[in-house]
N, C-alpha and C positions, 0 to 999 in steps of 0.2 A: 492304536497305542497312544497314550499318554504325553507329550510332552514334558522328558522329565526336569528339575527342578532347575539345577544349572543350565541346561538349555534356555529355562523360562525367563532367568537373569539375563544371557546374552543377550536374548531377542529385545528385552525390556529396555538394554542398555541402549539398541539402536534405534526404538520408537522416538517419535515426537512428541514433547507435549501435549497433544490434542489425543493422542491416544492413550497415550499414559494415563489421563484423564480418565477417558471410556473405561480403563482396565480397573481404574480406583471405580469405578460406577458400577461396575459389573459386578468386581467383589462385593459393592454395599448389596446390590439388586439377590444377590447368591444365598447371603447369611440371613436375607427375610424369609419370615414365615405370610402364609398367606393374606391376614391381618395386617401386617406391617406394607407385605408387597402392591396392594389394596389403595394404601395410602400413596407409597412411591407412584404409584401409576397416575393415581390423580396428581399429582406433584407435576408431571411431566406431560400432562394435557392442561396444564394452568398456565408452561410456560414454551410450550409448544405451540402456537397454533396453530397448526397442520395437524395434528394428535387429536382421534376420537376417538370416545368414550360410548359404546352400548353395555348398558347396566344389564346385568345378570340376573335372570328372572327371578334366583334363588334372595338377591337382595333387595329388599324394599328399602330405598335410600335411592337419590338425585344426585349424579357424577355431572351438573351444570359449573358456567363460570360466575354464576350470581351465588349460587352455593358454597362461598370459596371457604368456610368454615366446616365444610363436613368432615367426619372423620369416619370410615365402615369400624371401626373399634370402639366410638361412640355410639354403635347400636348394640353391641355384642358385653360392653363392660359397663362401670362404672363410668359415666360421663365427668367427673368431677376428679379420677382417679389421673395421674400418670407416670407414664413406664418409666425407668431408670432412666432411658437413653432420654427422654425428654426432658425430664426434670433437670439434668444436668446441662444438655446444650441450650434448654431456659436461663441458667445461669452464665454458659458460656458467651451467650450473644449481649450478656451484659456489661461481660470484663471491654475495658480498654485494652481492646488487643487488633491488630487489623486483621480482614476480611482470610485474609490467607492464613494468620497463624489461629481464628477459629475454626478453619475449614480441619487443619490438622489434629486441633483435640477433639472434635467431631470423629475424625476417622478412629482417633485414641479411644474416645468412648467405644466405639462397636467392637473392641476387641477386649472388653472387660466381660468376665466368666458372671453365671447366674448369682453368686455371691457377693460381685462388683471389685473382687478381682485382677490385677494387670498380671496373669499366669505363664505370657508370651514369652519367649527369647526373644532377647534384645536383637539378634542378628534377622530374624527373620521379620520386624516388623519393621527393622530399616531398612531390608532390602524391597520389601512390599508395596511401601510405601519410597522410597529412594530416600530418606532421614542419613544424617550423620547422627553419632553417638550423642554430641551435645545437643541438637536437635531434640533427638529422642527426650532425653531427660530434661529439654526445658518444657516440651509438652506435658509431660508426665509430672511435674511439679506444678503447671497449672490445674491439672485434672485432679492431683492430690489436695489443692487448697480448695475443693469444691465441696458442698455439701451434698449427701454427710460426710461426716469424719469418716475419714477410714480409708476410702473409696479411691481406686488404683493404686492400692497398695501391692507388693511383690508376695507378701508372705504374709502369716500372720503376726507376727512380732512390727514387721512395720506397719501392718494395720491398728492395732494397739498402741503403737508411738505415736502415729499421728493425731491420733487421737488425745493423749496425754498432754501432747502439746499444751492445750487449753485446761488443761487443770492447773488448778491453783498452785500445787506441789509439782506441776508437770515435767520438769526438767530429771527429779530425781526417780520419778515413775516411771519416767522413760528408760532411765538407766537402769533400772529394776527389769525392766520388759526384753531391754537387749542381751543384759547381764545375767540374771538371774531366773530367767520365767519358766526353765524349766523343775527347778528346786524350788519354786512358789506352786507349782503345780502338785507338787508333793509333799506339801507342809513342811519345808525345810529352812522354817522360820529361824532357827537359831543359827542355824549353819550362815547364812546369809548377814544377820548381826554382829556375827564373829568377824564375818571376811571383809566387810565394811566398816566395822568399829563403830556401827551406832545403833542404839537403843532398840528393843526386838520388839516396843510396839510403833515404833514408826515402818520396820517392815512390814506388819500389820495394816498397819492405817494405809499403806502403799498398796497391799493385796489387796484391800477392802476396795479402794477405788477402780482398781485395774478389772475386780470382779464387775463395776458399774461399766464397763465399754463396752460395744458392740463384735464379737468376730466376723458378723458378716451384715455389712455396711449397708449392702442390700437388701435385706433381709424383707424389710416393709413395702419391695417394688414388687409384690404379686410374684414371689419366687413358687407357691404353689401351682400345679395343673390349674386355671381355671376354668370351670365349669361351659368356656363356651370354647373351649380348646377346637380347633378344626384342624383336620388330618390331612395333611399334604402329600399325601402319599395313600393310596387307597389299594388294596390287598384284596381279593376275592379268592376261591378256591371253590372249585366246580370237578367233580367228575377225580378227584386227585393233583386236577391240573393247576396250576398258580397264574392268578394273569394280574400284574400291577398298572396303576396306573397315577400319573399325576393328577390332583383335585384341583379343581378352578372354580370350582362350585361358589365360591364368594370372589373372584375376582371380575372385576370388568375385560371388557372385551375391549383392543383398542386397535386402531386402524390408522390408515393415513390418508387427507385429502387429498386426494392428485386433484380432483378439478379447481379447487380453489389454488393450489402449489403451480397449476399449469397457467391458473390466467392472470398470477403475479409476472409469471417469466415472461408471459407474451405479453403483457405493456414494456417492454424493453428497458428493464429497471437500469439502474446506477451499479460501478463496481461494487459498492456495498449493502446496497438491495440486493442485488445477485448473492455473492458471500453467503450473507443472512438465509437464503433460502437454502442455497448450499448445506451451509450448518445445522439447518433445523432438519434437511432430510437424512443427511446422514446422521444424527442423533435419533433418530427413529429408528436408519437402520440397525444401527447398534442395541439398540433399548431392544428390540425383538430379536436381535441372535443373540444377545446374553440372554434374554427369556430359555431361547431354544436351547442354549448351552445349561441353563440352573436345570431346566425340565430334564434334560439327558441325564447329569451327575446325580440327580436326587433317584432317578430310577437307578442307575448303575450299583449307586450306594445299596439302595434297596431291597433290589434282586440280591446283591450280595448278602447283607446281614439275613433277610429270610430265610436261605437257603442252609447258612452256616449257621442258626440257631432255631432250625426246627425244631429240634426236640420239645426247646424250654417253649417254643412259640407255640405247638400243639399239647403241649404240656403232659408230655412223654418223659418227660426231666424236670425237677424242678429249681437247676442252676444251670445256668447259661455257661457257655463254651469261653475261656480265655480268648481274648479280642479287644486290643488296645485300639485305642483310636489311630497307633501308628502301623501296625498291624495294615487295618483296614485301607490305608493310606499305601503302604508298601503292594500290598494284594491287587489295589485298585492301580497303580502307578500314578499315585496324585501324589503330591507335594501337602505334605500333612497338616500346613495349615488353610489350606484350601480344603480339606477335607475338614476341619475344624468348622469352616466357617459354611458348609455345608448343610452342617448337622444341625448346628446351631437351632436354637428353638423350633424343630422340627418334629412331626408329629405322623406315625405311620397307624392306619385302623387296618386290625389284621381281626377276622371273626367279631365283630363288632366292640373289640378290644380297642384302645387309644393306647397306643405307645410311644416315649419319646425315644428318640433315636440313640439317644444316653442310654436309656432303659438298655437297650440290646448290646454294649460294650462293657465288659468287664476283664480289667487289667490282670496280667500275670503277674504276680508277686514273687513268684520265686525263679533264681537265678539259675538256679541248675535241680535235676531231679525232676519230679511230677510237676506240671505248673497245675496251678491253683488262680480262681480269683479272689481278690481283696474279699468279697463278703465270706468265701469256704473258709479263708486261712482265720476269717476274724469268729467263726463258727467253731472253729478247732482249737485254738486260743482260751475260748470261753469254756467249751469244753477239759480241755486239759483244766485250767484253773478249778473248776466245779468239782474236779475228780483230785486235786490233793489234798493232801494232808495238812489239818488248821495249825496245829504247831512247828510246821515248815514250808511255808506259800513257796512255791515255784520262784526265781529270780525270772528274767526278762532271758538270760541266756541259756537256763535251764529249761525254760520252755522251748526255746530256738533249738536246741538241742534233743527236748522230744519230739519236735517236727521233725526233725533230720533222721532219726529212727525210721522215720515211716516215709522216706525220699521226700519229702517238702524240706526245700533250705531259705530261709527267712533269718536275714539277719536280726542280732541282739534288736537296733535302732529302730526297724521294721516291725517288730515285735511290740517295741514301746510303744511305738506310733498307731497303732492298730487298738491296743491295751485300753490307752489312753484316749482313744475318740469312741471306743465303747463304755465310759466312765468309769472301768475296772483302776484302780488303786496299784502303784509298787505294792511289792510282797512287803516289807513292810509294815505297810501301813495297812493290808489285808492283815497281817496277823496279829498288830493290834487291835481292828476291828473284832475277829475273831474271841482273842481274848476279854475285852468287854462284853462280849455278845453272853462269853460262859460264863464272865462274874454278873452278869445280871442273871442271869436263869439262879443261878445259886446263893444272892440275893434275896 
């Protein structure tokens, strides 16, 4: 059984420092994917020296300390390319900040979502981390002035401020973004010159730039699968039977010297010779029971989602089973964002399929009645729209309302939100579309 979440704050409250540590290490060592963990490993035989390294037959690459430039993601990608998390802590080790407060927007960065992101609750990444509130938000204000724009933003609206910032009109763009962006979203051009008293082509000129921002900041750090994706979790099926297992296939293999750690101790070193050796073997031992602990939860996770999404996995179904990522968290007895950071760029091969661990969670959208996932309710949505009538489009609550007919309850705002990320139009502005559509034909 799990340790659950408030327990995990007690215990946390009465650690030391030095373990507090390990537990921030174990989390980073948790939310890697095999590429990334590749790297951390050699990290920690460069500053280890008791820490060895045998190279994994499957990789052709030198895990030495003359090599101290390798990267295993530099055989696998774009050697020239790099990932969000690097780009930016390139930037952060340049600010004038000390050694501890880049350690912390470090940690900030690995909690930014594949779009770049800050999605967390504020509560749980200061208990995670042990932050105060202002803490929080002064790291989060360094990691906002980082390039690009956008990037640990809460929401999309403050992704677009930030950004605005640096436009030349940026102050009054912004207030368009906070104010008005969802009536910018639906041509509600004049409505907005009314309500502001000024000229309806500067709300224009203001939409037109706002159309020039990015909504997702990350967009250009390889948010696609790429092509050398490796599966961390490997899936066979034999006989009916399922047997999973963790992939190591590209990681190094890594050890500890006892005989060179035994004949420091027997020249009778100093209290702080001793210490030192101390420290380096219990950072070893730690580095391999967090290994044993990531290897256990990634299969735990695994056996789970496979089981609960046969259908769509054998493709007996072609939609996946309701299953939020808190769900999976409640089911497993994890603390949900341990379970987030689990998942994280995580990769399972099921029938010679690549699947991300995303791929197999789909949220319940509706409150009460049948639940549904976001992709079914936004397939029903389209559907309903496709089937009225051109001289009275459905409103947002009239549709909410023919979902409720049929036991789906999705509120009005849920409705829009869905609408409106499938590029469908307010009714509206479908039934002037419509009506153009007929004056041209009869034109």
């Amino acid at each position: 059984m799990a340790i659950n979440y408030r327990t995990q704050q007690k215990i946390k409250e009465k650690l030391s420092p030095y373990v507090k540590t390990q537990l921030v290490h174990a989390s980073r060592l948790l939310q890697k994917n095999q590429v990334d963990l590749a790297t951390e490993l050699k990290n920690y035989y460069e500053s280890n020296p008791f820490i060895e390294i045998s190279e994994n037959q499957q990789v052709q690459a030198s895990f030495t300390h003359e090599a101290s430039d390798y990267s295993l993601a530099d055989t696998l990608a774009d050697p020239n390319a790099l990932s969000l998390d690097e780009y930016l802590i390139q930037q952060v080790k340049e600010k004038s900040l000390s050694a501890y407060e880049k350690r912390q927007v470090a940690y900030l960065i690995g909690q930014l979502d594949q779009d770049g992101y800050y999605r967390k609750e504020d509560q749980v990444t200061r208990q995670l981390f042990a932050w105060r509130q202002e803490e929080l938000e002064t790291y989060l204000s360094i990691l906002q002035s980082l390039d690009p724009k956008g990037i640990g933003a809460r929401n999309l609206q403050e992704c677009l401020a930030l950004q605005a910032r640096a436009l030349p009109d940026g102050q009054f763009v912004e207030a368009l973004i906070y104010d008005h962006l969802e009536d910018l979203a639906q041509g509600n051009f004049d409505k907005i010159a009314q309500q502001e008293s000024i000229p309806l082509d500067r709300v224009k000129s203001g939409f037109i730039q706002i159309q020039s921002l990015e909504p997702r900041p990350a967009r250009n750090f390889s948010l696609e699968i790429p092509a050398y994706t490796l599966p961390d979790i490997i899936v066979k099926t034999e006989n009916g039977d399922l047997s999973l297992q963790v992939s190591k296939d590209y990681l190094p293999k890594i050890s500890f010297n006892q005989n060179y750690y035994q004949a420091l101790q027997s020249q009778s070193p100093d209290a702080e010779t001793l210490a030192y050796l101390k420290e380096k073997k219990r950072e070893f031992d730690w580095l391999v029971f967090s290994l044993k602990k990531r290897d256990q939860l990634l299969l735990k996770i695994s056996q789970y989602l496979v089981h609960y999404q046969a259908a769509y996995l054998n493709q007996q179904g072609n939609q996946l089973c309701p299953l939020s990522q808190k769900d999976l968290a409640q089911a497993l007895d994890y603390d949900e964002s341990t379970i987030s950071r689990a998942i994280m760029d995580k990769y399972l091969q099921y029938n010679q399929r690549i699947l991300s661990f995303h791929d197999l969670l789909a949220k319940k959208v509706s409150a009460n009645g049948e639940s549904l996932t976001r992709k079914q309710a936004e397939t029903f949505i389209r559907q309903i729209i496709d089937q009225e009538y051109s001289h009275h489009p459905l409103s947002d609550q009239a549709i909410s309302d023919h979902l409720a007919l049929h036991n789906y309850y999705l509120a009005r705002r849920t409705v829009a939100k869905y609408r409106q990320a499938m590029g469908i139009p307010g009714a509206r502005s479908r039934k002037r579309q419509k009506l153009a559509q007929k004056n041209k034909k009869r034109g």
